[in-house]
N, C-alpha and C positions, 0 to 999 in steps of 0.2 A: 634348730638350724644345723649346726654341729652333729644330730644323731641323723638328719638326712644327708648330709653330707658326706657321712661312713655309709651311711645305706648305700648310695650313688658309687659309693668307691669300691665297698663288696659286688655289685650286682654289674659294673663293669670288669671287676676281674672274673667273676663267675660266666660273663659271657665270653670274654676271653678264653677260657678254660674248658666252654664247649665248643670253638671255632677251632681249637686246634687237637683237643680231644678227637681222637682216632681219623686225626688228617694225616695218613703216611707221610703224603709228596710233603709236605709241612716237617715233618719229623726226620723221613729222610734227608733233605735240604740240613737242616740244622746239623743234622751225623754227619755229613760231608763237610758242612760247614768246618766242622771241629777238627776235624784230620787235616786241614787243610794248612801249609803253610804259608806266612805271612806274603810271599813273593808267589807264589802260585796263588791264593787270593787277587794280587794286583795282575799279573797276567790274563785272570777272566776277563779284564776290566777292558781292552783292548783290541782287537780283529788279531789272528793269528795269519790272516791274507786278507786279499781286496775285499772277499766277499764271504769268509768264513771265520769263525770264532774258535778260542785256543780250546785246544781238550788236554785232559788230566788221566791218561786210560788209567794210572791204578786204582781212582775210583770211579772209575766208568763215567765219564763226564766226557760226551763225543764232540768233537766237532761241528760246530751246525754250519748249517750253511744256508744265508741270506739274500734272496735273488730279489731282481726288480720285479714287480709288477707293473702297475696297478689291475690291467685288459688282457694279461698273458703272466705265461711264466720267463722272463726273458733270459735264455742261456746267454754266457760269455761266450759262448764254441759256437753261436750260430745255429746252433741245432733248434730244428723247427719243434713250432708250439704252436697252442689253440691261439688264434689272436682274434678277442673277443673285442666287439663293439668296447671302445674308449669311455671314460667316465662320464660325461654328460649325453652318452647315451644311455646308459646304466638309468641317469638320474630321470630321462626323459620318459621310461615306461613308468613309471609313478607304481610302481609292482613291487613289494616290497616281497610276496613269495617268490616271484621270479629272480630277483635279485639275490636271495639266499638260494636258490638253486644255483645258482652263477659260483655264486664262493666257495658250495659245496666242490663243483666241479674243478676249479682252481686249486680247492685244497688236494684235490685226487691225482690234479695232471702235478702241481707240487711234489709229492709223496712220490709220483713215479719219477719224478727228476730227484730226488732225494734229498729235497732241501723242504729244510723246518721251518723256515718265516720267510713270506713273503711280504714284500716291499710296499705295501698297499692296505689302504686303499689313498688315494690323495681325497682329502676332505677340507680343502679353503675354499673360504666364502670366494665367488667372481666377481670384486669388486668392480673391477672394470673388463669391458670385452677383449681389450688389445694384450691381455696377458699370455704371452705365448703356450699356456699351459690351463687355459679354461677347457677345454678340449679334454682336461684328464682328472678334473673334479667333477661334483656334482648340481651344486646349484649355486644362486645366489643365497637363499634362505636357508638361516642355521638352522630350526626346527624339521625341515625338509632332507639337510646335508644329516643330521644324524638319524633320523629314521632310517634314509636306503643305506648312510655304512652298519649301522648298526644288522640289518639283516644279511650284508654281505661279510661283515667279521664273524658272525654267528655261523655262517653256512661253511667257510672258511676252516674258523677254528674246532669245526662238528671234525674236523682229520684231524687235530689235535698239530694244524700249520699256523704258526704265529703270524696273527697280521702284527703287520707295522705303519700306524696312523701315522699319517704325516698332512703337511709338514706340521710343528708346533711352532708355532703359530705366527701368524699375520705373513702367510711369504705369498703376496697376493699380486706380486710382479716380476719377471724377470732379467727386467731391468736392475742392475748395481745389486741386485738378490744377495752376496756376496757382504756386505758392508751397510744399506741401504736402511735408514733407522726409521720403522716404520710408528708417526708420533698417533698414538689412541688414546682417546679419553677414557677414566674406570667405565664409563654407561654403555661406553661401544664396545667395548672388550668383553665386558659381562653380558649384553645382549645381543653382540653380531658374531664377534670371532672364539669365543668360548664355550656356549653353548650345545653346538655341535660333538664338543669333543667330552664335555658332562654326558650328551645322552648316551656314547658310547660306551664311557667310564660304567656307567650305574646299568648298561642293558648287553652288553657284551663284553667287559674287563679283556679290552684288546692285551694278547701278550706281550705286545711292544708298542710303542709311541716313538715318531722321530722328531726330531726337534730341526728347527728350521737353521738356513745360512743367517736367515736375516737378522739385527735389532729388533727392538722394541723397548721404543721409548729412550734408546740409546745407549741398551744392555743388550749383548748379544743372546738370543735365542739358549744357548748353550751353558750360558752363567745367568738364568733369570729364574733366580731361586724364589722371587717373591710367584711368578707363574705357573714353575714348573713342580715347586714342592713345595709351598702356601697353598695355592688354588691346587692342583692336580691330583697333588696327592692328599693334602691336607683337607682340602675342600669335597672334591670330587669323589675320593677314597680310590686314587687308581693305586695298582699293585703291583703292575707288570717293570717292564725293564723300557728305562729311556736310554735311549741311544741315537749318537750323531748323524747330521747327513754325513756326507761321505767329503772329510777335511772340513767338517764343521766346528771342530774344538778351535778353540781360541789360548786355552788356559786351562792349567793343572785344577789347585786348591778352588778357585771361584768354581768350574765343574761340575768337581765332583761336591761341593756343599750346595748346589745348585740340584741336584739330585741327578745328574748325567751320569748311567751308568758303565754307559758301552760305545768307547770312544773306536769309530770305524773311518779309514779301514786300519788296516795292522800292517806291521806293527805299529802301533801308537806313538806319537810324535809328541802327549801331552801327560797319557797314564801310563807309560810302562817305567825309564829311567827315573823321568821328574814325578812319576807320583810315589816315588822308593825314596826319591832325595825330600820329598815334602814331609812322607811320616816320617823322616828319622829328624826333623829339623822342629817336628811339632805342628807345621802348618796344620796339617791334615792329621784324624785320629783313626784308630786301628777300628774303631766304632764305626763310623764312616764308611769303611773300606768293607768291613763285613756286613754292611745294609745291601752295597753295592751288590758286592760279588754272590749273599743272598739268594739275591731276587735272579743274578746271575744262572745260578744254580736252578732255580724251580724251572727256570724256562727250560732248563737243558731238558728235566726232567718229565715235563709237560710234554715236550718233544716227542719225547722219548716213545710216546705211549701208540703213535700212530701206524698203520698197519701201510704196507707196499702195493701198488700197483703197475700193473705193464703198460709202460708207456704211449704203445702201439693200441691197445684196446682203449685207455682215456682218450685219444686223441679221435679214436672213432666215436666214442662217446659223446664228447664234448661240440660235435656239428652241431646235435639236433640244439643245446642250448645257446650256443654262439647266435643259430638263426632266430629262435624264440625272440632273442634278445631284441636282435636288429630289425627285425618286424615289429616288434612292442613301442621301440623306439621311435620310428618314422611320424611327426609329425605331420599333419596334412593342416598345413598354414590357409589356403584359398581354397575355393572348392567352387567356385558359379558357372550353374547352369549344369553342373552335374557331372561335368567336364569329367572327373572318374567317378568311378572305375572304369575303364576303357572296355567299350562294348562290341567286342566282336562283328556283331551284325551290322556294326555300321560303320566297320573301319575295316579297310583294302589293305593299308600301307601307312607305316610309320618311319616320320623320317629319328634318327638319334643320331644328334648333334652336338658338340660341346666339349671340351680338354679334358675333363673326369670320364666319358664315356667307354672309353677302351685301355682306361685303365684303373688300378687298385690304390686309390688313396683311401684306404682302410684304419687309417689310426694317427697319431701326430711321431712329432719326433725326442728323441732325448731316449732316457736310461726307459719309459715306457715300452718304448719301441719292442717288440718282437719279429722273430723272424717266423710269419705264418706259414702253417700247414700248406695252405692255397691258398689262391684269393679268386673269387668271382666278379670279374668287372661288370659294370653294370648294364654296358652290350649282351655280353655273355647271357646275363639273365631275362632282357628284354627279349632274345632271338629266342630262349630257348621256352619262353611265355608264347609267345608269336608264331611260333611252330605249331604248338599244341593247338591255338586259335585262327591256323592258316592265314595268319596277316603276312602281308611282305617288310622288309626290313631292309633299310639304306642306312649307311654313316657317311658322316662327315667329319673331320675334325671342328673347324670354323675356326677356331684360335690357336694359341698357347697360353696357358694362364701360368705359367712357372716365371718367376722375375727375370731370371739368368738362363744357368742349363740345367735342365731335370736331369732325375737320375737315368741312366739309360733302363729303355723297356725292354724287356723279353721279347717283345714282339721283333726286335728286330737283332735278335740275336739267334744263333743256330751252334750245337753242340758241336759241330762239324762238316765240311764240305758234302753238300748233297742231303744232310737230314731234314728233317721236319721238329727233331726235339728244339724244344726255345729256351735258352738258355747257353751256355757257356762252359766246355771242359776246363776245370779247376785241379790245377796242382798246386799242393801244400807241401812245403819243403820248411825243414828245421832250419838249415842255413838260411842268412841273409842275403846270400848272393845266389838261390835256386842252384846252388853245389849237391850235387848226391841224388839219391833219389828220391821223389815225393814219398812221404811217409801216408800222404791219401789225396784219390784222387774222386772227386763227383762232378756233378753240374750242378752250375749254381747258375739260376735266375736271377737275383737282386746282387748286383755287382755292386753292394755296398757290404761292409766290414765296420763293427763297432762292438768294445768291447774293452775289459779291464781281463785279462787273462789267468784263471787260477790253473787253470790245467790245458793239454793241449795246445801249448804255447807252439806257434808255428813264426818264422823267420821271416818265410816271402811266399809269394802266391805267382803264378803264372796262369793265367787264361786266355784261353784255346777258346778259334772257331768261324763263324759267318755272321759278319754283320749284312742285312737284307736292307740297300737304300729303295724306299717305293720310286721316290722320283729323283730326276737329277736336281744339284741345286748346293748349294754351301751347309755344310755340316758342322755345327760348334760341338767342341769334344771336350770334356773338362775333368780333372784328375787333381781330389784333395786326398794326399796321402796322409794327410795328420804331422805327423814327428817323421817319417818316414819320405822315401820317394816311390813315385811311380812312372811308368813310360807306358806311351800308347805304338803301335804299328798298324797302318794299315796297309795292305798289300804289300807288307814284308817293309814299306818305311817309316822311321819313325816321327810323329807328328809334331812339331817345333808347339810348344805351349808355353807363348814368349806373352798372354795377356793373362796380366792378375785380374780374379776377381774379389767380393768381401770376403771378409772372415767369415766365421762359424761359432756357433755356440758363444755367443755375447762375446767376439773376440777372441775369446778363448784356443780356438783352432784359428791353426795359417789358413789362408786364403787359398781356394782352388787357380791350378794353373788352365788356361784357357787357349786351343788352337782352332784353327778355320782351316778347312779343307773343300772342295771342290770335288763330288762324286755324284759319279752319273749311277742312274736306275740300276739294279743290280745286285748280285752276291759280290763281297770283298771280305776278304782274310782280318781278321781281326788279332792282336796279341797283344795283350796287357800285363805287364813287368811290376811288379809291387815289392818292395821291399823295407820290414819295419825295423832297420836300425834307424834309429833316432837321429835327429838332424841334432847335431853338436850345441850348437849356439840356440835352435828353439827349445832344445831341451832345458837350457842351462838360464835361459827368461823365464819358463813356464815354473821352473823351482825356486825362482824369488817371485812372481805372484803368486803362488799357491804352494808355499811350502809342505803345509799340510801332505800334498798330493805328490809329493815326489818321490815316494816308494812307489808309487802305481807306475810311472814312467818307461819302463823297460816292461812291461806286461801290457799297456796301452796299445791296440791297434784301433788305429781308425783309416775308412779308405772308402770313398766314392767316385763311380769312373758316371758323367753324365755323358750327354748326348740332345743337343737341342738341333730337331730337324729342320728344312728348311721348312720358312712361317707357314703355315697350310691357309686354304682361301677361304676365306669368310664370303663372298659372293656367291661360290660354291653352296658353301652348307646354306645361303640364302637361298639359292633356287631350288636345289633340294626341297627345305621346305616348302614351297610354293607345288612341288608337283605329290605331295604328300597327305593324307585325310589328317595323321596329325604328325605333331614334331616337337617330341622329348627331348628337351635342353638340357643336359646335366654340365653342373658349372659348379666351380667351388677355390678350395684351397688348391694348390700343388700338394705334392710329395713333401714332406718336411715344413713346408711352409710355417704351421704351426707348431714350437716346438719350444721343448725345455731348452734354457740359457739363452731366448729372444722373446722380448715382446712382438705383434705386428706391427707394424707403421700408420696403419689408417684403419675403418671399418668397409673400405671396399674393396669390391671385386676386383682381381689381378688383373693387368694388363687390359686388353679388351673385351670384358665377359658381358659387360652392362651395355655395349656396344650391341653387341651380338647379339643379345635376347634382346632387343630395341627392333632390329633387323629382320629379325623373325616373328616376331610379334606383329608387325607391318606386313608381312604377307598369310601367316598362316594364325586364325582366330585359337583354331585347338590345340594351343600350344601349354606345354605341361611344362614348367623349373624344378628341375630337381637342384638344390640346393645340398653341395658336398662339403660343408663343414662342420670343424670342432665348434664354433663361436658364430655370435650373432652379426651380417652382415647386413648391409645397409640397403636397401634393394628399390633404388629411382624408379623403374618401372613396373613396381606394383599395383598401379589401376589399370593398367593396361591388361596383366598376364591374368588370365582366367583361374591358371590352377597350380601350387604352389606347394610340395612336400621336401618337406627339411631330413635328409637323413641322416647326418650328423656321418663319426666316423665310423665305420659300423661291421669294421672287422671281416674277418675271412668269408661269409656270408653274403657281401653286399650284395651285388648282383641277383643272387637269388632272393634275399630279402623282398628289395625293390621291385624284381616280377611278382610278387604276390599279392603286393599291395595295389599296383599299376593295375595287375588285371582283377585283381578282385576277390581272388583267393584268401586275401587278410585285409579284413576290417581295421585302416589305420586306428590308433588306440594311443598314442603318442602325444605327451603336453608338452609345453615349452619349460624347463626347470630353472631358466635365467627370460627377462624381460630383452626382447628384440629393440633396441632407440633406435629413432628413425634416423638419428645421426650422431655422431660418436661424442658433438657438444650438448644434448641433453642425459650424457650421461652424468650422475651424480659424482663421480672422480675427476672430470675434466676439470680445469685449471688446478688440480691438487693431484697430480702426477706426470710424470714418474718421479718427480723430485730429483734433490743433486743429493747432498751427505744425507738429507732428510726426505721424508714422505708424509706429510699435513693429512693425515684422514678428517677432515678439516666436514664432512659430512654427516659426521656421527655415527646414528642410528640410521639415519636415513641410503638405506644401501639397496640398489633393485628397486622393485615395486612399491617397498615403502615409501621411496624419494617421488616416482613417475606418479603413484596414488595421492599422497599427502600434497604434493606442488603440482599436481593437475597438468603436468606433463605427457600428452598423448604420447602412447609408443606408437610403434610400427606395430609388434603382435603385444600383447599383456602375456606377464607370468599366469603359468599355468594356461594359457592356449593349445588348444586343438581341436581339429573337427574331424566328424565321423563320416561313412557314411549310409547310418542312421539318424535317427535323431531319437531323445533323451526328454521325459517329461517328469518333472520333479513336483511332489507334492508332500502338504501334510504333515508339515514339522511339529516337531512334539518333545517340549524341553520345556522344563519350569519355568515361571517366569519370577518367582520369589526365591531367591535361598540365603539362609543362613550361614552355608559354607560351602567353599569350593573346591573340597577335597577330590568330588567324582561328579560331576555333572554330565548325564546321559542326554545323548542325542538321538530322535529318531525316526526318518521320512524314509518316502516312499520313492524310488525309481521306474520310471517304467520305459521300456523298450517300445518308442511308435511308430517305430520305422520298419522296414520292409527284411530285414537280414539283420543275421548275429553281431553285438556289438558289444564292445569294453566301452566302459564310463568309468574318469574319476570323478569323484565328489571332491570337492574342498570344502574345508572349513575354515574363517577365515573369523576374527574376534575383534571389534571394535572398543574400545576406551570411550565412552562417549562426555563425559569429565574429568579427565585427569587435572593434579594437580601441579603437572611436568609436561611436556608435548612430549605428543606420541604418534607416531604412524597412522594412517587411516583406520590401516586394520593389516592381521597378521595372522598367516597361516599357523594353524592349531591342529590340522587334523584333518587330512587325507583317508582316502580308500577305492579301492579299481574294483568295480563290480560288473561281471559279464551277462549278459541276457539275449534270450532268444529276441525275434519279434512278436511283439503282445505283450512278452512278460515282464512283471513287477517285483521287485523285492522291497524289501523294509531295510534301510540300512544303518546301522546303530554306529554311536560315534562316542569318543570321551572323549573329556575335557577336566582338568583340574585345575590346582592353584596355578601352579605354571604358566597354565593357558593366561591368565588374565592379570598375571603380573607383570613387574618392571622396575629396573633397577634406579634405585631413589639412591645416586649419588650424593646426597644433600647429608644423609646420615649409612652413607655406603651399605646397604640391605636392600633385598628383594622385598616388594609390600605389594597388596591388593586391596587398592584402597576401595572401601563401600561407596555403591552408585548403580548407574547402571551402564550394560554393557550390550552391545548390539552381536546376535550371534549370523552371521552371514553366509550362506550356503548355495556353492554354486558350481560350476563347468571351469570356470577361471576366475582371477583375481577383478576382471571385468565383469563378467558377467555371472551376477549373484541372481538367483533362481529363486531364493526362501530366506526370509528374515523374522527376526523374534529376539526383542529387548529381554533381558534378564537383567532382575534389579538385586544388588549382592549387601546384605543389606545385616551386618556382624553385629 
């Protein structure tokens, strides 16, 4: 026992000794290490800005610099980026090459912004649909959620640009996200919310992990050293660098022995002063501090190695896969009678109706956010499909689906008296009170302003121009400056905004000011006054709730000017469709609706949209929903509506995405990555959120499909839903049906294309328990794959499965087991609809 015991201890230092044998980045790191003094050690440990990390130039240790992602690269300056379809669009093409093309691209428009890690990917399970931020992950399923980040960290980090997983863990609401102690059992930790972030670990060693606002278990995120360096590191073998959200530390010594190693932003309000007062007091050791700042190091050095691009050339680059994406993505929920692809020869005229139609709600709201290159509304793309197929083309509005005031469109803005540019002359002035001369001036479109300022710190804005009213009638005008004020003029008066309305950002943000005006059809002079000195008394509240965050406060802008027109007529767009062959309803979220630091309120449609498509449905049979959101909505008139495509938020492309699929140009290809309830109380979270100090996951294991499958709850669509328009014939499974172990178990049928035109098919693979000695889920996705084929043809498509697939965590003596039996292997189009089955008996 004793001589294997030295065996075991030589043959682990011997491996040791070849992991780091002739590793530079390994050896340089340590040489840095060593020069290093005790206080510049603790300074790595901390943000040197909002959104940058401290450098050391005498030994070349730069600067990096940390931007949001997850769908973009989001500048603080407003400076335009690729803004690609949002994350559960991502998760919706079931493409896991496509999706490492994605990252690739991110890592390239990255590099030409000059920043080393970006913010991304967000990977929480969607516990529940009302999360204002399901919109920017990828699924419910944790074996699903790490496959596609794992191919987008991979593509990512091919530029040598750090991702950073987030969040860690459990921040599945954003509600109280902030404090909110999210209660998990060890079975659901280790089989819902953890998993995802092991496949990561062991198949792309992300260069960064962020760790969440929230508790767990009634330890903050930030000091959950049994989580985060037990399991993560201990467990999982991660190696990169953890680091805070942004005012997520809590506390010095708990921390950093917690394994947190990069408290953001800077300077550090937990590691800079108090973690100098902790080692000289002994809390903390100098061992500690050099793990930290370490791992600190390699990253700088990882960085280091990536090569530059022109901006202007990624950003032409990056069209063609923003569209890939949002094409791959579109789900086609209904389909009868053939209803698409829309057939030239038998359509005159299309009417397109609905609050999303003429405009770009392209992504959610919060630090995701980007400011896109363009955006293509999905008029735009209908007209310019419609052209080519000589249809006619009519709009309508028919509603408003925005709660309050949206933010003002382009469309009814003008750069100055007499142009046709849409948009707004912008001056940017240093001073606070627009003294001196603009330091630059453009046009801006999106008269919204958000941002934490490292550079380009600007005072106040002034915008210039024409507002274009279509008809007479009362105009609500709304202006949230943030910490700051703003004033509106029109026709040279200025508008009285004596009505509050809510806050923003879970409270967080003051409440926009709110005026009514009276304007007839017409051009009018437009001038908007912004200026971001901080309002005395919000600033000096905002620093005793979020102390953390009150170095950010004098570099914080935030500013939205809206504009809600008067109501537009839904009788209108009624009769419209009536004189129409057919009538395209795009309906969805608002502008920001969905969005970091708010949950949503309900799972319906805003204001009157359900109305609407009721309306039209009642007069015109060929009518098509396009469905514009991040998150699954509730949808009453779904026997009614013939034909039904989900395209989620789908980034600067939309427009033309959705023409292609409409007329036929792309085979939708698109599955559901979360389960649609037919109402927001059979969801498995209802009555166990949002919670008050606590959050009951009071569900377990049972999250998504496993709960709708296991408890025989019909959804609205099933995880994994989509249809083509082809159709898919599956045959000829061929998998053992005896084994003695489950290291590698091959899968392997046949697909065939019997439809009329090219088509993508995913397969799933889904594994059944059929005696456990613990309850278990129906069954659980093991193993995806998107396979394209002409019409007529067939391929063979091979699948793996290992222990993993057919384990589960046995709380009872805390270990993963598989226990002998047998297991049902389940192969199908969705979690509904299983195509091919074959018992497999495991049998040790």
């Amino acid at each position: 026992m004793i001589n294997n015991h030295f065996k075991y201890f030589f043959l682990f230092i011997f491996i040791q000794y070849l992991l780091y044998a002739n590793n530079p980045l390994q050896e340089n790191a340590d040489d840095i290490l060593n020069q290093l003094t005790v206080d510049e050690k603790i300074s790595l440990l901390s943000g040197k800005g909002v959104y940058n990390t401290q450098n050391i130039d005498r030994l070349g240790l730069i600067q990096l610099e940390l931007w949001d992602g997850p769908n973009g690269v989001r500048s603080n300056s407003n400076e335009i980026a690729t803004a690609f379809p949002v994350g559960i669009s991502m998760g919706a093409t079931w493409n896991t090459d496509l999706i490492n093309e994605l990252g690739l691209a991110l890592g390239k428009e990255s590099r030409a912004f000059e920043v080393e890690v970006l913010l991304g990917p967000t990977m929480n399970i969607i516990r529940t649909p009302l999360n204002g931020r399901t919109f920017e992950t990828f699924s419910e399923d944790p074996f699903f959620n790490g496959v596609i980040a794992s191919a987008y960290i991979n593509g990512l980090q091919s530029e040598y640009v750090g991702a950073s997983v987030k969040h860690f863990i459990a921040n599945n609401q954003e509600i109280k996200r902030q404090s909110v102690s999210a209660e998990i059992s060890e079975r659901a930790l280790r089989e819902i919310y953890l998993p995802a972030f092991e496949k990561v670990v062991k198949e792309s060693q992300p260069y960064t992990i962020m760790a969440a606002y929230n508790r767990i278990n009634g330890i903050h995120a930030t000091e959950q050293r049994y989580i985060m360096n037990d399991i993560l590191r201990g467990e999982f073998g991660f190696e990169g660098v953890l680091l805070s959200d942004w005012g997520g530390v809590k506390s010095t010594a708990p921390s950093l022995k917690a394994s947190l190693d990069l408290e953001m932003p800077g300077p550090g309000n937990y590691y800079e002063k108090p973690l100098r007062k902790a080692l000289k007091k002994g809390v903390v050791t100098e061992q500690e501090i050099d793990e930290a700042a370490l791992r600190m190091i390699k990253l700088i050095l990882k960085t280091k190695l990536g090569k530059s691009y022109e901006i202007s050339e990624v950003l032409n680059d990056n069209k063609e896969i923003a569209r890939l994406v949002a094409e791959e993505s579109i789900v086609l929920l209904k389909n009868e009678k053939k209803t698409l692809p829309l057939n030239p020869k038998n359509i005159k005229s299309i009417a397109v109706i609905g609050p999303n139609a003429n405009r770009s709600v392209i992504q959610g709201g919060g630090s995701a956010r980007v400011t896109p290159a363009y955006s293509i509304t999905p008029l735009k793309g209908i007209l310019d499909g419609a052209q080519i197929n000589d249809i006619d083309v009519y709009y309508e509005k028919g509603v408003e689906n925005h709660p309050t005031v949206p933010l003002m469109e382009r469309n009814s803005l003008r750069t100055k008296v007499g142009s046709e540019n849409k948009g707004l002359r912008a001056e940017y002035y240093r001073s606070y009170d627009l003294s001196g001369d603009p330091y630059k001036v453009e046009k801006d479109e999106e008269l919204r302003i958000f941002g934490i300022l490292d550079k380009d710190i600007f005072g106040s804005v002034k915008w210039t121009g024409e507002f274009i009213a279509q008809n007479d009638g009362q105009y609500r005008f709304s202006a949230n400056p943030g910490l700051g004020k703003a004033k509106i003029y029109i026709d040279e008066k200025k508008l009285s905004l004596n009505e509050k309305g809510s806050p923003g950002f879970g409270g967080l943000l003051p409440a926009p000011r709110i005026g009514n005006v009276f304007l007839n059809a017409g051009k009018h002079l437009i001038r908007i006054e912004y200026s971001a000195k901080p309002n005395v008394i919000i600033a000096f509240i905002l620093k005793i709730i979020m102390p953390a965050m009150s170095n950010m406060l004098n570099k914080f802008r935030y500013l939205e000017i809206g504009c809600r027109l008067p109501e537009p007529s839904m009788s209108d767009a009624v009769d419209l469709a009536k004189k129409t062959d057919v009538a395209i309803v795009v309906v969805g979220s608002s502008d920001n609706y969905e969005t970091e630091g708010e949950d949503r309120p309900s799972m319906k449609l805003t204001g009157e949209q359900d109305k609407l498509i009721e309306s039209i449905l009642n007069v015109n049979k060929n009518t098509i929903v396009i469905m514009n959101t991040g998150s699954p909505i509730e949808m009453p008139w779904i026997e009614q509506c013939p034909a039904v495509l989900q395209v989620w938020l789908p980034g600067q492309e939309n427009g033309n995405a959705l023409s292609n699929v409409l007329f036929g140009n792309v085979n939708p290809s698109g599955k559901l990555p979360v389960t649609f309830p037919k109402r927001i109380e059979d969801n498995p979270s209802f009555g166990y959120y949002p919670g008050e100090d606590k959050v009951i996951y009071n569900e377990g294991i049972y999250v998504g499909y496993r709960h709708y499958d296991t408890r025989n709850v019909e959804p609205l669509f099933p995880f994994g839903h989509g249809l083509s328009y082809t159709e898919f014939e599956y045959k000829e499974l061929d998998c053992p049906r005896e084994v003695q172990s489950l290291d590698k178990i091959e899968l392997n049928f046949s697909v065939k294309n019997i439809g009329e035109i090219k088509g993508q098919e995913v397969v799933q693979c889904y594994v059944r328990d059929i005696s456990s000695s613990l309850d278990r889920p129906l069954k659980e996705l093991k193993a995806f794959h998107k396979v394209s084929l002409f019409p007529g043809e067939s391929k063979t498509v091979n699948l793996s499965l290992d222990k993993s697939s057919f384990s589960f965590f046995d709380d009872r003596i805390n270990k993963w087991i598989a226990e002998p039996g047998n297991f049902e292997i389940l192969i199908g189009s969705s979690s509904k609809d299983i195509r091919l089955k074959q018992i497999i008996n495991y049998n040790n």
